[in-house]
N, C-alpha and C positions, 0 to 999 in steps of 0.2 A: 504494500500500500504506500505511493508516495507520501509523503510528508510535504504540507500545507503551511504558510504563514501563521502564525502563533501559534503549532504545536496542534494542531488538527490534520486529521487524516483527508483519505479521499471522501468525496461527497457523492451519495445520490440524492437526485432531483425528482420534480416529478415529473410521471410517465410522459406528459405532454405538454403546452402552455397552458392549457386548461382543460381543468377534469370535473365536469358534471355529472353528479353521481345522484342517481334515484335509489330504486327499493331492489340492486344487485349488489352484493360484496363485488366491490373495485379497490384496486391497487392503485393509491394516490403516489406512494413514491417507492422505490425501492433501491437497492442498495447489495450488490453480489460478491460474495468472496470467493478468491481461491482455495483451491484446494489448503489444506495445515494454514489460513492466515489468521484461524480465532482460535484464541488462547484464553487459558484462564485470566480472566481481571480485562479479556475486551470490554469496552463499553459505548453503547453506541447511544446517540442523542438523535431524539425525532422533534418537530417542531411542524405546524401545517395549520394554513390561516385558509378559511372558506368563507364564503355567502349564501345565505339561502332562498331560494324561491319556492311560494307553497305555504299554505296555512294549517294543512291536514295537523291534527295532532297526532305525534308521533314521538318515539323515543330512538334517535339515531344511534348506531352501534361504530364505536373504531376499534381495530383489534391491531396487534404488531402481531406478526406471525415469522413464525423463521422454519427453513427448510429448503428442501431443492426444488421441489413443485411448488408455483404460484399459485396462491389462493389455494395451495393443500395444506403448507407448512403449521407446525405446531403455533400454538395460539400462546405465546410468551405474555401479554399482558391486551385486557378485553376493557372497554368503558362503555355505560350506555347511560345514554344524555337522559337527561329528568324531562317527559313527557313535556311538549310546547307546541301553543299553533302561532307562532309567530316566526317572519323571516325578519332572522337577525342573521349577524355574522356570530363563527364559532372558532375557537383557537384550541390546536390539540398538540399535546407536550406528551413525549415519554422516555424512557428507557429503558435500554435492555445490558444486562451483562452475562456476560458468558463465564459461568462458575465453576465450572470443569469442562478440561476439553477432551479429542481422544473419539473412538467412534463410539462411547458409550457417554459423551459428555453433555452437559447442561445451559441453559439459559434462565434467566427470573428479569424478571421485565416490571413496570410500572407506567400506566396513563393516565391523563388528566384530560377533559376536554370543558372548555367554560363556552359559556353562551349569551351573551346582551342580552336581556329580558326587558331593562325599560329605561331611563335618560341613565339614572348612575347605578344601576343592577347589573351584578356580575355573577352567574351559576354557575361553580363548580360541580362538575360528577369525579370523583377523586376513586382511582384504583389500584391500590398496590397490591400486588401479587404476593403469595406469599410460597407460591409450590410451585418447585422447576420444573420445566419440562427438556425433553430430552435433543439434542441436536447434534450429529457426528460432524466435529469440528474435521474429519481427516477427508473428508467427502470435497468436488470442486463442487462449484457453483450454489452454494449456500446463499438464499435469501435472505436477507430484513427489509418485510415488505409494513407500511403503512396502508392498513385498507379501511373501508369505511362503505358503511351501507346507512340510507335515510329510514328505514324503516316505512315509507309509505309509497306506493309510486306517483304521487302527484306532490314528493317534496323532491326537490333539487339542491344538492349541495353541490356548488363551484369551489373548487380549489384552483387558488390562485399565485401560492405561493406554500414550499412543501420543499422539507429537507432530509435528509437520514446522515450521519456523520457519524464518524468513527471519533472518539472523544481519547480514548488511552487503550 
């Protein structure tokens, strides 16, 4: 992994300039390693700023998932937004670390996503993990993917900007 200006690794983005996401599990950004490049004490930093279009009330789901298959990968840390019929914007934070590596090695993760409800209202859904799951560090193409489902199909989430980083 190249090494970045102050001490950051490579970066993934998101999949496209903009990701409009209804009521499918979609992949906002992801981030793929080679083969042996996650170790004990990886840690990766997610960060993803959206819009919504859509009144439906709904509780939208973001998961971090890690593995070789997209949208199959182990579910490292899950958050579901506090039911709302308002389109506001959403900001979603998490991490993951990789606690053992090896092809029988591990991940434990943590997501936040907040929501604008009204002039100075800010909703946290807060989730930390507390049970690894499992991911073979010695495997190539290992995902950290950010994904994200609206829970309704008549709500739209726009992601607009959306990162995955490798942190240490």
């Amino acid at each position: 992994m190249p090494l970045l200006v102050g001490g950051t690794f490579a970066v993934g983005r998101l999949v496209s300039a903009d990701i409009a996401i209804a009521n499918t599990e979609t992949v906002v950004c992801s981030y793929t390693c080679a083969a042996n490049d996650l170790r004990a004490g990886t840690m990766f930093h997610i960060l993803a700023y959206a819009t919504r279009a859509g009144t439906q009330s709904a509780s939208a789901i973001a998961r971090i998932r890690i593995g070789t298959t997209t949208l199959i990968g182990n579910i490292a840390a899950s958050v579901t937004q506090p039911a709302s019929n308002l389109a506001v914007p959403i900001r979603i934070e998490g991490i993951v670390e990789i606690r053992t590596d090896g092809s029988g090695g591990t991940a434990l993760g943590s997501i936040e996503m907040s929501q604008h409800l009204a002039a100075v209202t800010i909703t946290d859904a807060i989730s930390p993990t507390t049970a690894t799951v499992g991911v073979d560090t010695t495997a190539a193409n290992q995902k950290v993917e950010l994904t994200f489902i609206s829970a309704h199909a008549n709500n739209t989430f726009t992601f607009r900007n959306a990162f995955i980083r490798v942190v240490a």
